[in-house]
C-alpha positions in Angstrom: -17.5 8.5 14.1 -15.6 9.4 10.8 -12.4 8.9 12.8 -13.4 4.9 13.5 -14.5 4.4 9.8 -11.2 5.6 8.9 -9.0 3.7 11.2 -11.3 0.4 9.7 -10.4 1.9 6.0 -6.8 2.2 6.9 -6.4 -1.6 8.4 -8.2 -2.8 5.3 -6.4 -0.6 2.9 -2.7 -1.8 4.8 -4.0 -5.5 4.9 -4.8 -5.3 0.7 -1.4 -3.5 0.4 0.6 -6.2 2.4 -1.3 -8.7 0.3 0.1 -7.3 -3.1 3.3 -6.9 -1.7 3.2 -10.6 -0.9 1.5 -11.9 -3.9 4.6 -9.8 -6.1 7.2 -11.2 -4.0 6.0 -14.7 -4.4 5.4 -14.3 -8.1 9.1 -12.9 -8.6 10.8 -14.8 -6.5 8.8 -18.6 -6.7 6.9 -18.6 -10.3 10.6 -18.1 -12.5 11.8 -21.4 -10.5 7.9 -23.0 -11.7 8.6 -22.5 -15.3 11.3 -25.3 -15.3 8.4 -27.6 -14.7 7.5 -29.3 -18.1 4.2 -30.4 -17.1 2.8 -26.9 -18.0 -0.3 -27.0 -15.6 0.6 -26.8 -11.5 -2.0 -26.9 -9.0 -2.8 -24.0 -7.2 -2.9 -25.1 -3.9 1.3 -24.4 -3.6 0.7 -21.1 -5.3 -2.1 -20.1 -2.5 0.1 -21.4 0.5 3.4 -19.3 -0.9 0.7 -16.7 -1.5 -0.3 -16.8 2.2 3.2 -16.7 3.1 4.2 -14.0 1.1 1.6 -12.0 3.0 2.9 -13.0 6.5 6.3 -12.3 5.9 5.5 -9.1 4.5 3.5 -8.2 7.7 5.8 -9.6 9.9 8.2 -7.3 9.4 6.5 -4.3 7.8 3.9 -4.2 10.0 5.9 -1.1 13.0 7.1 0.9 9.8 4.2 1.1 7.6 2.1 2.1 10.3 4.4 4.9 11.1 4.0 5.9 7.3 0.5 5.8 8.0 0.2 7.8 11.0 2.3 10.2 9.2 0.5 10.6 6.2 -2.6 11.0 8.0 -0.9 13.6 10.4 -0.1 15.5 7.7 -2.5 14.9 5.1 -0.6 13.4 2.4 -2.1 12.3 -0.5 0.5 11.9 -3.0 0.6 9.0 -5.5 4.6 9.3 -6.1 5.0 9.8 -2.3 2.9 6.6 -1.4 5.0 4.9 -3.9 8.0 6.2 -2.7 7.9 5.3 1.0 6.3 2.0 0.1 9.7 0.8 -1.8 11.6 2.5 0.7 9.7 0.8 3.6 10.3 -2.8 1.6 14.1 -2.0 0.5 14.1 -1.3 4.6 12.4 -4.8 5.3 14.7 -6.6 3.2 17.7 -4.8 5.5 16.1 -6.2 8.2 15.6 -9.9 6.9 19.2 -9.7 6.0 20.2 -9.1 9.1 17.8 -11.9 11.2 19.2 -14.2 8.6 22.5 -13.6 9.8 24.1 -13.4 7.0 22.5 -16.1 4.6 21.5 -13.8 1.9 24.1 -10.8 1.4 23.8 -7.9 -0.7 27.2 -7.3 -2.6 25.9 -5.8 -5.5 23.5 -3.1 -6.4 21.8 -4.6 -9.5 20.6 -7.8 -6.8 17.4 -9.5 -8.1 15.9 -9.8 -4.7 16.8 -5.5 -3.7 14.8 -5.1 -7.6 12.2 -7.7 -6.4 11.3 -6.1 -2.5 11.6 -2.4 -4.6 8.7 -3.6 -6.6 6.7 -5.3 -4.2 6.9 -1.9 -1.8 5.7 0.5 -4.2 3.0 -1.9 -5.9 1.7 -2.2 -1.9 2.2 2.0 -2.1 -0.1 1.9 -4.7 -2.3 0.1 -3.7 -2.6 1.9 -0.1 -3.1 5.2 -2.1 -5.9 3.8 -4.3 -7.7 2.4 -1.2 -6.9 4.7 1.9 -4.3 6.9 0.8 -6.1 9.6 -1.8 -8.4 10.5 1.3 -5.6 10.8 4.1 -6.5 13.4 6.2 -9.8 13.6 5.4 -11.4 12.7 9.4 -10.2 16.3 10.4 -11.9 18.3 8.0 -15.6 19.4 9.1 -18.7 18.3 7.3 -19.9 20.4 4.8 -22.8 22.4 5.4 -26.4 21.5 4.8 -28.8 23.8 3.4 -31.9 24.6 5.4 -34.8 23.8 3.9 -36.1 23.3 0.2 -34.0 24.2 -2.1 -34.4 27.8 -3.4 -34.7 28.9 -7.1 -31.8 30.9 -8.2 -33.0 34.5 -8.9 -31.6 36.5 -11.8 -29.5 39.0 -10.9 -30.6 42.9 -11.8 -29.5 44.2 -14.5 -27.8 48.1 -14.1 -28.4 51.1 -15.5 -26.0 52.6 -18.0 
């Protein structure tokens, strides 16, 4: 039983992550371009769709890898912040390889100091985070046995005898 409630924390914790990842990558990438708009005040229907599709994007193709980072932390219990944080930019930096390469070539990394490699580093550790601070602080928790229960009322502590000199 604590194995399903776990695998339903984990899909909500990954679904939360993926959603900050996308929500970062749609505010670093989409809101700099809104600011040239002199109007001041935008609606928010845009914002939610590129929200949206910030979030399917970033599932589509994180989806394989992050659950491999998830199996692997639960495996072998690992329930470090800087670790979660860690794999997540490496698992977006990844991500962004791989949309290079379906793109075929329409964007191009050239440089190190690239906005969008600074952009996908940011959105994959802020969706680390967030995975630790949901799922990721109890990861291998399912395995360990229950505590035991005491039998019974609870017993008053008795003072321990004194020795003799």
């Amino acid at each position: 039983m604590a194995l399903i409630g776990r695998v339903v924390m984990i899909m909500i914790g990954f679904a939360l992550a993926i959603a900050a990842a996308g929500a970062i990558l749609v505010v670093a990438l989409v809101m700099p371009e809104l600011r040239h708009f002199s109007s001041g005040v935008f609606e928010n229907d845009p914002v939610d769709v590129l929200v949206g599709l910030g979030f399917v994007v970033a599932l589509v193709f994180a989806v394989v890898p992050g659950l491999i980072l998830i199996v692997l932390s639960e495996i072998f219990a690992i329930r470090s912040l800087l670790l979660h944080a860690v794999a997540g930019g490496a698992l977006a930096l990844g991500c962004y390889v791989r949309l290079v390469a379906v793109l075929g070539g329409n964007l191009q990394v050239n440089d190190i100091s690239r906005h969008e490699l600074e952009v996908m580093a940011a959105a994959g550790i802020a969706a680390g985070f967030v995975y630790w601070l949901i799922t990721g602080r109890g990861a291998g928790n399912w395995r360990a046995a229950p505590p035991p229960r005491p039998s019974g009322a609870l017993q008053p502590r008795q003072p321990e005898a004194a020795e003799p000199h």
